[in-house]
Short mmCIF file of the C-alpha atoms (twelve columns), coordinates in Angstrom:
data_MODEL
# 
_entry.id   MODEL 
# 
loop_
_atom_site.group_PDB 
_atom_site.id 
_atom_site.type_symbol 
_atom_site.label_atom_id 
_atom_site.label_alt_id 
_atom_site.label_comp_id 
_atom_site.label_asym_id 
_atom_site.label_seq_id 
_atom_site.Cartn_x 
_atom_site.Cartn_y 
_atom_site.Cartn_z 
_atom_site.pdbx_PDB_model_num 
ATOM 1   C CA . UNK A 1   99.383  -149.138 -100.463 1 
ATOM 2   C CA . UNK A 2   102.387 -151.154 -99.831  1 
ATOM 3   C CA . UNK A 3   105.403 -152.750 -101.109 1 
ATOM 4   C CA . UNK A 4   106.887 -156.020 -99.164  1 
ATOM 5   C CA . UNK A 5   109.710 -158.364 -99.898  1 
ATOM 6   C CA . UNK A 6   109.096 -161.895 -99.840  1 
ATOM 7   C CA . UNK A 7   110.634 -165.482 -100.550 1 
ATOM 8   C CA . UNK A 8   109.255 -166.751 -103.722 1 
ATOM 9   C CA . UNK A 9   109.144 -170.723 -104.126 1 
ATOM 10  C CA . UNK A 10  112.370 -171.346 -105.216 1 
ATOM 11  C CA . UNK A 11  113.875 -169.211 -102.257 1 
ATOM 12  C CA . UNK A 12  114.934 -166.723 -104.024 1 
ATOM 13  C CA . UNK A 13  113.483 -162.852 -103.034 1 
ATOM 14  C CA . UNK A 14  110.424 -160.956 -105.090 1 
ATOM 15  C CA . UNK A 15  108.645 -158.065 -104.199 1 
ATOM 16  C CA . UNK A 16  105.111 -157.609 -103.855 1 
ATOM 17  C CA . UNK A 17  102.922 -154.797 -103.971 1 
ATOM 18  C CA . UNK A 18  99.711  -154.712 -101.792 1 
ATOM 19  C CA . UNK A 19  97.030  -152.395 -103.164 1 
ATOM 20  C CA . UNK A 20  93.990  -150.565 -101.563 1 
ATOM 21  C CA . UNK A 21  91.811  -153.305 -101.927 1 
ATOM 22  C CA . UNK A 22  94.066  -155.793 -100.735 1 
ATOM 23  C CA . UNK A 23  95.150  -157.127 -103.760 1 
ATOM 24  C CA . UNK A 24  99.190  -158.258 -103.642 1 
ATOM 25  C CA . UNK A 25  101.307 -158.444 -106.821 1 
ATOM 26  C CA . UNK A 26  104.600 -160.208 -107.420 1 
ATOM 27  C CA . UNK A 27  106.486 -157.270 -108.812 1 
ATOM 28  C CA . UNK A 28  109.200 -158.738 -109.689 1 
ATOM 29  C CA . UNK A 29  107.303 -161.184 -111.823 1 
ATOM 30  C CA . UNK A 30  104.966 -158.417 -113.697 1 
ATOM 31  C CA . UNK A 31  108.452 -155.728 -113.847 1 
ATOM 32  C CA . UNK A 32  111.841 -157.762 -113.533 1 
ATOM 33  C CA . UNK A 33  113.749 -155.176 -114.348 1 
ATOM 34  C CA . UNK A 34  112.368 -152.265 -111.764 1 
ATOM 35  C CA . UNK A 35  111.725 -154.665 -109.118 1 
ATOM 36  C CA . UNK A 36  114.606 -157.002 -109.107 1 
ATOM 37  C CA . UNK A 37  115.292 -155.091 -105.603 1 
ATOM 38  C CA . UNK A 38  114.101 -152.433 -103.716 1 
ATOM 39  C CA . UNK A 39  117.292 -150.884 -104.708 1 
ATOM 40  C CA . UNK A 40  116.653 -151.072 -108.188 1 
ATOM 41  C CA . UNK A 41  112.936 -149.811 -107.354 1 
ATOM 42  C CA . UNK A 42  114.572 -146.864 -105.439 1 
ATOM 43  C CA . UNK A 43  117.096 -146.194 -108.495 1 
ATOM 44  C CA . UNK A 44  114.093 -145.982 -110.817 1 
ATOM 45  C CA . UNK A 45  113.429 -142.908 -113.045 1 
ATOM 46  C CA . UNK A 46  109.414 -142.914 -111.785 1 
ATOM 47  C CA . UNK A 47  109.305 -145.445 -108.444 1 
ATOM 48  C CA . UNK A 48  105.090 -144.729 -108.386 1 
ATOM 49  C CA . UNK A 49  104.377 -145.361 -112.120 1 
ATOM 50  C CA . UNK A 50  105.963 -148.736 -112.041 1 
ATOM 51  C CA . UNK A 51  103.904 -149.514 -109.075 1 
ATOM 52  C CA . UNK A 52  100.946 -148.318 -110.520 1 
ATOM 53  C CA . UNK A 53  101.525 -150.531 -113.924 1 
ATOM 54  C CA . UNK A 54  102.183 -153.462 -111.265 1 
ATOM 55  C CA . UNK A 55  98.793  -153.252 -109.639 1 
ATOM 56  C CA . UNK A 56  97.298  -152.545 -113.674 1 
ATOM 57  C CA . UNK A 57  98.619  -155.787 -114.700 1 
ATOM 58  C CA . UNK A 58  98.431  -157.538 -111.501 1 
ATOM 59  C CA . UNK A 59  94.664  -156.596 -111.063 1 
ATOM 60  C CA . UNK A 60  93.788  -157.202 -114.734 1 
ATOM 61  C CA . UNK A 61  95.799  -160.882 -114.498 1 
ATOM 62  C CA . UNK A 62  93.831  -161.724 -111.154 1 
ATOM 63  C CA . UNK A 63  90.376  -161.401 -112.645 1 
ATOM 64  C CA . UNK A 64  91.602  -163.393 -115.204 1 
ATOM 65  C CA . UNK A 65  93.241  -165.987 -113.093 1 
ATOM 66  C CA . UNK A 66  96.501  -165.780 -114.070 1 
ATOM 67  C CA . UNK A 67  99.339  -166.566 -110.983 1 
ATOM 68  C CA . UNK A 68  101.045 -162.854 -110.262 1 
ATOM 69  C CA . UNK A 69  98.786  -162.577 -107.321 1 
ATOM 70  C CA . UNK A 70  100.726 -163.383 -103.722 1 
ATOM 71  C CA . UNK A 71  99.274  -165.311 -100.502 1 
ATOM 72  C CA . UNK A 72  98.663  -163.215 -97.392  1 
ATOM 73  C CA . UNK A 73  100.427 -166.272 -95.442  1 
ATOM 74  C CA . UNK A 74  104.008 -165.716 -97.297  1 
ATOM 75  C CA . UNK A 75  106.416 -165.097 -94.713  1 
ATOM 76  C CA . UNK A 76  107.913 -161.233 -95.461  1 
ATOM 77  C CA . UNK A 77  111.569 -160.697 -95.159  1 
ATOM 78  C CA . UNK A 78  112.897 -157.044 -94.054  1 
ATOM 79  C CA . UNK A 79  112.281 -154.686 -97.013  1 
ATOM 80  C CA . UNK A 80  115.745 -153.487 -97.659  1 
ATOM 81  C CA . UNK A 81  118.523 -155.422 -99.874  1 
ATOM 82  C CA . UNK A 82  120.935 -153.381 -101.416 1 
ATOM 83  C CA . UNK A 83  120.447 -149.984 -99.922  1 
ATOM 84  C CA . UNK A 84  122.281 -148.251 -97.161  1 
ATOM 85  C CA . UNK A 85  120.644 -147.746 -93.724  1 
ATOM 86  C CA . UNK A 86  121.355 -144.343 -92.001  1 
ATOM 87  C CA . UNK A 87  120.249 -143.030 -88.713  1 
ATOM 88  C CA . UNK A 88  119.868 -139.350 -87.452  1 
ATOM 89  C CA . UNK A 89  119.595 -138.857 -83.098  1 
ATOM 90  C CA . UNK A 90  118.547 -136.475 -81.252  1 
ATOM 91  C CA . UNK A 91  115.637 -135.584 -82.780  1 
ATOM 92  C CA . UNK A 92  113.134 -136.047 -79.993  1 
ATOM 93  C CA . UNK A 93  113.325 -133.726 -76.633  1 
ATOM 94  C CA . UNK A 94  112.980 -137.472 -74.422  1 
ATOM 95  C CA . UNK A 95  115.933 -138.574 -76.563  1 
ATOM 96  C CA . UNK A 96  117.893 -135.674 -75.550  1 
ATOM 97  C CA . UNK A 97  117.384 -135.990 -71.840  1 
ATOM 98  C CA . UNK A 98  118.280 -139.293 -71.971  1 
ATOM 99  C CA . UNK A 99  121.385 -139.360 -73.942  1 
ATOM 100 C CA . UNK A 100 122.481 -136.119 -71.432  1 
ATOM 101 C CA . UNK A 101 121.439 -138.540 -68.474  1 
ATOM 102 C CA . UNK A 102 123.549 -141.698 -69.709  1 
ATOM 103 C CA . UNK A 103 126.793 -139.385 -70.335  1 
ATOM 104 C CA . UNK A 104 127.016 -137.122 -67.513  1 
ATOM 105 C CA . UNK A 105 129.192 -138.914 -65.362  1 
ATOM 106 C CA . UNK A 106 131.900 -139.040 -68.657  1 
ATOM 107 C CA . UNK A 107 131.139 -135.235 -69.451  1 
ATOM 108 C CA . UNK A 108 129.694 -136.135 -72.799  1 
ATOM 109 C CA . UNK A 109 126.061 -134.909 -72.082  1 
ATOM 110 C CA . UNK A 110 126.773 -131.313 -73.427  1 
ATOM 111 C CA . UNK A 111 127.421 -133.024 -77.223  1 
ATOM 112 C CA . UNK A 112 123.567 -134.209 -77.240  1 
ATOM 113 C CA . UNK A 113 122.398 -130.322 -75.803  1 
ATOM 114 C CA . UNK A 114 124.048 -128.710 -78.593  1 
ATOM 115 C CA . UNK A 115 123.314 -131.110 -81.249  1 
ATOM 116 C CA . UNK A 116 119.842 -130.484 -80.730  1 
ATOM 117 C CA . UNK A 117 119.318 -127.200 -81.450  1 
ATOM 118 C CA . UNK A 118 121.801 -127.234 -83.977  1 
ATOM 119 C CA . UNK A 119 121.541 -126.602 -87.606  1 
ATOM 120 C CA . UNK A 120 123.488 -129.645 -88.602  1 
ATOM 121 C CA . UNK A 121 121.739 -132.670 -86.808  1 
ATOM 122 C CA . UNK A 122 123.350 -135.837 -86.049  1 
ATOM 123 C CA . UNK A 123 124.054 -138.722 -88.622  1 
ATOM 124 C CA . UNK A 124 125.032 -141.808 -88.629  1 
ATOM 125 C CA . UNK A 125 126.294 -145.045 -90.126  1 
ATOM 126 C CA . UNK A 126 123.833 -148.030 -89.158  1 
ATOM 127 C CA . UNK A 127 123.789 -151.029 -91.365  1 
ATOM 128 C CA . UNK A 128 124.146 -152.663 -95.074  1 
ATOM 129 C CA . UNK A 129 120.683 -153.901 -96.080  1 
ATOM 130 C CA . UNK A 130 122.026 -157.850 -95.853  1 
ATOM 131 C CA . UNK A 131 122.055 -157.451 -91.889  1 
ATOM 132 C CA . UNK A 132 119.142 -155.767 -91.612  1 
ATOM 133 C CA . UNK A 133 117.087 -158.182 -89.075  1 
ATOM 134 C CA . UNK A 134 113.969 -160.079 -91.005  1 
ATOM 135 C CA . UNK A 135 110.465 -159.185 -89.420  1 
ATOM 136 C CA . UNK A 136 110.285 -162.066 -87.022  1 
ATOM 137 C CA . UNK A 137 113.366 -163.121 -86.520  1 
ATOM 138 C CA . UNK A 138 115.829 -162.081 -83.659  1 
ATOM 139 C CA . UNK A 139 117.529 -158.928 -82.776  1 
ATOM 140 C CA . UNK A 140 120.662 -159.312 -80.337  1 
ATOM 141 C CA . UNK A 141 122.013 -157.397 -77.642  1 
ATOM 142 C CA . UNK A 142 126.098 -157.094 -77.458  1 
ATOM 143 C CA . UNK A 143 127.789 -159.284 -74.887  1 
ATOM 144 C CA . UNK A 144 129.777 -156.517 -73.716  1 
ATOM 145 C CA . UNK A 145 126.944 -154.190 -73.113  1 
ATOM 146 C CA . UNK A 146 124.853 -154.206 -69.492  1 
ATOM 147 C CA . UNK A 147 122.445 -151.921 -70.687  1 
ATOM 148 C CA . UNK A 148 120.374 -152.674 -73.896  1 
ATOM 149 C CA . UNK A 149 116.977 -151.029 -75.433  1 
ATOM 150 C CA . UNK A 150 114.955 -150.967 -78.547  1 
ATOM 151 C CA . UNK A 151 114.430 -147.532 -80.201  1 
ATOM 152 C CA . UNK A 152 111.310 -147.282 -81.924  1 
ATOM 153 C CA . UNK A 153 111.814 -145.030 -84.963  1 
ATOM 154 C CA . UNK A 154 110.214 -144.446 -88.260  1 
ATOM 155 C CA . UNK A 155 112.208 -145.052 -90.897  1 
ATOM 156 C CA . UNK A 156 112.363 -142.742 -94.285  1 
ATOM 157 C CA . UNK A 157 112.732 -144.817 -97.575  1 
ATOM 158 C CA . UNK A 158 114.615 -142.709 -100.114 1 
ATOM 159 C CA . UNK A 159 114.847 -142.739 -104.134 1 
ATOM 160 C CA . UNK A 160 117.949 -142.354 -105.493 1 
ATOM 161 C CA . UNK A 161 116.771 -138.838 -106.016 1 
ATOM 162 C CA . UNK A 162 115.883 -138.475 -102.098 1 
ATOM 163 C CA . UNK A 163 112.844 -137.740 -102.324 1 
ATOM 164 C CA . UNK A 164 110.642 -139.295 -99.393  1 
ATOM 165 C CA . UNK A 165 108.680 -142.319 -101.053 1 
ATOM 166 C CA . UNK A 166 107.846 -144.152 -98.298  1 
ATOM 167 C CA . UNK A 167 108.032 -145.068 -94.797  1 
ATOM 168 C CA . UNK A 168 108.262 -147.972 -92.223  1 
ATOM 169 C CA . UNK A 169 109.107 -149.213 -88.470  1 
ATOM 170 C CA . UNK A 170 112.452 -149.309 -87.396  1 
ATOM 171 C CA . UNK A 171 114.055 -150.835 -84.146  1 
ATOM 172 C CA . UNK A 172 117.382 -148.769 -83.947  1 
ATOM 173 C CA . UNK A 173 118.911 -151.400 -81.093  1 
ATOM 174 C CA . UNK A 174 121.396 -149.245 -78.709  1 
ATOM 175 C CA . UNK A 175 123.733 -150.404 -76.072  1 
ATOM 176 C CA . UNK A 176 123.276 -146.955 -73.701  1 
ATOM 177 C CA . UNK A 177 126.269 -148.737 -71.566  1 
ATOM 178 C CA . UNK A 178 128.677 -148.508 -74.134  1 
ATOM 179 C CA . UNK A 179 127.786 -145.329 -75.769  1 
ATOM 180 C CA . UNK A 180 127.003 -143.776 -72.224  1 
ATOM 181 C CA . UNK A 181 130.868 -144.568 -71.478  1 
ATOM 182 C CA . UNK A 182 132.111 -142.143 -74.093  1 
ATOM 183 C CA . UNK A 183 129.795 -140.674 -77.330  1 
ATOM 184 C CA . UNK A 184 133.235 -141.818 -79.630  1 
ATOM 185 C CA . UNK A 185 131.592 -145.275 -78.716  1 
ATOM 186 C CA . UNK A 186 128.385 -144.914 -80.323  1 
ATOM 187 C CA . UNK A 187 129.030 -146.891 -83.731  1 
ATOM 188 C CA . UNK A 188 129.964 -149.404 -81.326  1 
ATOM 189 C CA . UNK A 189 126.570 -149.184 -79.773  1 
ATOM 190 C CA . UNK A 190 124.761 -148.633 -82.688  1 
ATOM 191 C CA . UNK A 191 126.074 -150.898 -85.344  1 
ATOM 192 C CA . UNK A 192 126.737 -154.873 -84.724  1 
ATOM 193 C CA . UNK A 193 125.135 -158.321 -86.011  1 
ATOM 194 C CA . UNK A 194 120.916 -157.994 -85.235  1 
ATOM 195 C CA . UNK A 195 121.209 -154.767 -83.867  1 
ATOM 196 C CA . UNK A 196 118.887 -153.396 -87.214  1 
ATOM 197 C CA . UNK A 197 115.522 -154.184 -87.706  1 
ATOM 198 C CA . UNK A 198 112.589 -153.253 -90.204  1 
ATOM 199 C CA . UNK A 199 109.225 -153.543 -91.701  1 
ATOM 200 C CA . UNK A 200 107.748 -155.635 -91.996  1 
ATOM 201 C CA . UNK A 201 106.492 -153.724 -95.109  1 
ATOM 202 C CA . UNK A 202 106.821 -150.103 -96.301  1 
ATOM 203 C CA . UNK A 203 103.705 -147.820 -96.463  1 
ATOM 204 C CA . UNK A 204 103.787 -146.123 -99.974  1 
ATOM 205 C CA . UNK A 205 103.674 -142.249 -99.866  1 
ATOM 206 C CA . UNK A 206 103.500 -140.250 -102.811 1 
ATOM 207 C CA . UNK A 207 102.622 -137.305 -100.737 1 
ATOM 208 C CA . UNK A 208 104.317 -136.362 -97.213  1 
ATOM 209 C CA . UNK A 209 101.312 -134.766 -96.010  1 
ATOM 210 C CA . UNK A 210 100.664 -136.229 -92.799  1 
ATOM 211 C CA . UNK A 211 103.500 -137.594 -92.253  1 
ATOM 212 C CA . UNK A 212 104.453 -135.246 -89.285  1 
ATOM 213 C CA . UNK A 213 101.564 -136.451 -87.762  1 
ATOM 214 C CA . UNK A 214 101.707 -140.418 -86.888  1 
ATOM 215 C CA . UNK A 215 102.036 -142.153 -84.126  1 
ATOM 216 C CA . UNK A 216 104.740 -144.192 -82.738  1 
ATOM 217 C CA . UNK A 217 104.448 -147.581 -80.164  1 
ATOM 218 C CA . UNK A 218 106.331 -149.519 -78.329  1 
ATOM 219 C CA . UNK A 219 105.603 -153.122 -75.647  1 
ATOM 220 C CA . UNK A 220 108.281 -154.981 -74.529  1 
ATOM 221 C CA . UNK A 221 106.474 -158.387 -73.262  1 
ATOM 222 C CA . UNK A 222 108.509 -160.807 -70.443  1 
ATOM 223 C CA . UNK A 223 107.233 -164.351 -70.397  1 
ATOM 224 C CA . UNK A 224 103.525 -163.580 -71.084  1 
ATOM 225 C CA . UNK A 225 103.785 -160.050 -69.302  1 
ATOM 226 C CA . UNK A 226 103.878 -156.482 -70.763  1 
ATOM 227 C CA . UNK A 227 107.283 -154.879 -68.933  1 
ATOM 228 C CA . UNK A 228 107.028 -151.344 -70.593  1 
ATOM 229 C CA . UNK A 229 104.438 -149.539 -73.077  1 
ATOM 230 C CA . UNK A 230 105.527 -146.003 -74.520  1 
ATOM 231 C CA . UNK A 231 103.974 -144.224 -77.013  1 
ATOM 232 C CA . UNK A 232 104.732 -140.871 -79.130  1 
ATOM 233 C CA . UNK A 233 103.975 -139.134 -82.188  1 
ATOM 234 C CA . UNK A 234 106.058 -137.781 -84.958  1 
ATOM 235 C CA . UNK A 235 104.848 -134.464 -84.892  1 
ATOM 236 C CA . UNK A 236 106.662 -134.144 -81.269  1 
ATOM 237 C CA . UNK A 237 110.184 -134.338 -83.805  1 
ATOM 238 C CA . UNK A 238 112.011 -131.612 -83.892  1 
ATOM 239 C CA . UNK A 239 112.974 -131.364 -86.942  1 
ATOM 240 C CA . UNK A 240 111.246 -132.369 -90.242  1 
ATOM 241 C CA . UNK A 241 111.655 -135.598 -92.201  1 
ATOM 242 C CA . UNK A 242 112.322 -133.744 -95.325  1 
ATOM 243 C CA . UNK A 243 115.176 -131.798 -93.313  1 
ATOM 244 C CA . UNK A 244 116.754 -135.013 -92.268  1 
ATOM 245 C CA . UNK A 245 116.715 -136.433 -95.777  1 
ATOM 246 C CA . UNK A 246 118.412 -133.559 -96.983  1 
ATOM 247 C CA . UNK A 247 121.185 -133.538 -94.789  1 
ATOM 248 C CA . UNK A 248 121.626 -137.077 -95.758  1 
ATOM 249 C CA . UNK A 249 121.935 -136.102 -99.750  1 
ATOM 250 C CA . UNK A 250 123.899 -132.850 -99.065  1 
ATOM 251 C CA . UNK A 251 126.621 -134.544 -99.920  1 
ATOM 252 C CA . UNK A 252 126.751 -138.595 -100.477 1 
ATOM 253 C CA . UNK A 253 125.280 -140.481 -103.345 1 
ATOM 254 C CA . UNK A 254 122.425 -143.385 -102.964 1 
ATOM 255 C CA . UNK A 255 122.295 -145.063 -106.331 1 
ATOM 256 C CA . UNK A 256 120.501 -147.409 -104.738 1 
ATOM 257 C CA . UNK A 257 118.147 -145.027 -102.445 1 
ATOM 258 C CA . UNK A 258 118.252 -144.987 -98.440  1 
ATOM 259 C CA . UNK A 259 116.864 -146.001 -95.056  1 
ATOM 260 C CA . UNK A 260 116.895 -143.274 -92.510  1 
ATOM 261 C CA . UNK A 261 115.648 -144.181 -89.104  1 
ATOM 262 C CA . UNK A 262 114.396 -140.509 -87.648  1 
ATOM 263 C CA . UNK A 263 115.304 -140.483 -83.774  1 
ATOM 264 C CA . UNK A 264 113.142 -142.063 -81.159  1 
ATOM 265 C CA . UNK A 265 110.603 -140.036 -78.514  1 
ATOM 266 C CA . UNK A 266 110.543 -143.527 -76.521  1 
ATOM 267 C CA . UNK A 267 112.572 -144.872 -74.334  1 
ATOM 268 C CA . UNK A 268 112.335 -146.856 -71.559  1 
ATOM 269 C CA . UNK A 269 113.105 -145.799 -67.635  1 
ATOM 270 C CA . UNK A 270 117.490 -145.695 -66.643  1 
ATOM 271 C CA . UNK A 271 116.663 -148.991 -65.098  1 
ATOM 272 C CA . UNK A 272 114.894 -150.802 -67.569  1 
ATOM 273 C CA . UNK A 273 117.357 -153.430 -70.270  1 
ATOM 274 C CA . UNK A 274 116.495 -156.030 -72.400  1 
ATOM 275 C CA . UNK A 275 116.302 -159.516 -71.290  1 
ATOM 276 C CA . UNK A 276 116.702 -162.656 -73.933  1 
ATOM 277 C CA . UNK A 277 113.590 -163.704 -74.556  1 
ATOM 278 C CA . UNK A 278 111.751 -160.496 -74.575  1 
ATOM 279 C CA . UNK A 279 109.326 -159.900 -77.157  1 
ATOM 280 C CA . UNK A 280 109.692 -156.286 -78.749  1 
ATOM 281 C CA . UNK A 281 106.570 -155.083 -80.676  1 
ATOM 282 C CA . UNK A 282 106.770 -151.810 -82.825  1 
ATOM 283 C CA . UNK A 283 103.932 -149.861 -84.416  1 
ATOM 284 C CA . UNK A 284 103.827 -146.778 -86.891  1 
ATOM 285 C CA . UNK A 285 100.789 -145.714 -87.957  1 
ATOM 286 C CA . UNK A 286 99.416  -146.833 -90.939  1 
ATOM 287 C CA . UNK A 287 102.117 -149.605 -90.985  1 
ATOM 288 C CA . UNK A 288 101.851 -153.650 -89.861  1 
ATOM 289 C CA . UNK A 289 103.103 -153.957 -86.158  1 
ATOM 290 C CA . UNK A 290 107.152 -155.056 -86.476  1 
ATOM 291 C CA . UNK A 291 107.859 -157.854 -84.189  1 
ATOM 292 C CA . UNK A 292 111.171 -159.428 -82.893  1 
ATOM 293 C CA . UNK A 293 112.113 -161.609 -79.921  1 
ATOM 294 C CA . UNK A 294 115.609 -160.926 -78.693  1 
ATOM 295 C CA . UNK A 295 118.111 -163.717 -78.599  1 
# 
């Protein structure tokens, strides 16, 4: 089951849930009041029972012909509004290595060994849900950076509570130049216009089981030809999704729930960087393939 975000016909955004069958429900027609966000969704005393009365009504209204039902051809904006978005790094043992690589020559590569096998793992600041980048449209790469990848993540969605509801792809943009040059620099590398993109829906998840177990792609294509394919799973993570999300809580508020993008196990060779024009495709299992060209 899923929930997306959507333009309804006067512009303005709904949500939608997508049931088992297939059916999809304008939310924020059937509840206005839950589902005037994801935020409010998130904030929500019981975020599954107002999707379950959604798909109730919404299934019930269908056979009957009545208009909460949604076209598979809307266009789907990024499923966050309102919410923060949060990153943790150095979760995966390729992420490591590579972050040691990229900040040897400025002495910084001890920071990533350590915060590895720490108990505390590494958070950070990544965007306000209005810059998150639509599903579609165009991430960006910083002028002032010479060394750009995607970072295929999945993404925790959070209640208010933080408890896990959901997940869905992320593409955690880093300039490895810039933070390479000093680790200070990485919310400088991390956080800038397009450099935050998700969806393009998220996968429902009343239970966690399994979630330790899906797996995670990534192909870059360059004028009509694939330039790098990785792949990994989430089970490879090396520490828990329910960890993370704990850390997060320990000691901030999220009235309006989270995003937490979990680390990436994929990235591309030391002399690999994004081009404009490059087409970046990300998969997590169970969840629509995210897709964004880069300006």
């Amino acid at each position: 089951m899923y929930l997306f975000r959507f333009a309804a016909v006067d512009g303005t955004p709904h949500l939608g849930i997508e049931d088992d069958n297939g059916g999809r429900y304008d939310a924020s027609v059937i509840l206005p009041d839950v589902f005037a966000s994801v935020g409010t969704w998130l904030a929500s005393r019981d975020p599954f029972g107002a999707v379950a009365t959604v798909v109730a009504v919404g299934s019930d209204e269908r056979r009957a012909g009545a208009t909460f039902y949604v076209s598979p051809e809307v266009p789907l904006l990024a499923p966050v509004d309102v919410s923060e978005v949060w990153a943790s790094g150095v979760t995966y043992e390729r992420s490591k290595s590579a972050r040691m690589e990229e900040s040897k020559e400025s002495g910084g590569g001890d920071f990533y060994d350590r915060v590895y096998v720490a108990d505390r793992p590494e958070l950070f600041f990544k965007s306000v849900g209005w810059r998150v980048v639509d599903p579609g449209a165009p991430v960006r790469i910083r002028r002032d950076s010479t060394w750009n990848v995607p970072e295929p993540e999945m993404v925790l969605v959070l209640s208010a509570q933080g408890a896990i509801v959901g997940v869905t792809a992320g593409n955690d943009m880093s300039s490895r130049s810039i933070e390479g040059e000093n680790p200070l620099y990485l919310p400088q590398a991390k956080t800038y216009d397009g450099a935050c993109a998700l969806g393009p829906v998220i996968r429902l998840m009343e239970s966690t089981e399994g979630i330790n177990a899906l797996s995670i792609t990534l192909t870059i294509h360059r004028n009509n030809e694939t330039v790098f394919a990785g792949e990994t799973s989430t089970g490879t993570m090396k520490r828990t999704p329910e960890e993370l999300a704990g850390w997060l809580f320990r000691e901030t508020a999220f009235p309006h729930g989270a995003f937490l993008f979990t680390g990436t196990g994929i990235i591309p060779a030391d002399e690999f960087t994004l081009h404009s024009g490059d087409s970046v495709a990300i998969t997590l299992e169970g969840v629509p393939t995210l897709t964004n060209t880069v300006a």
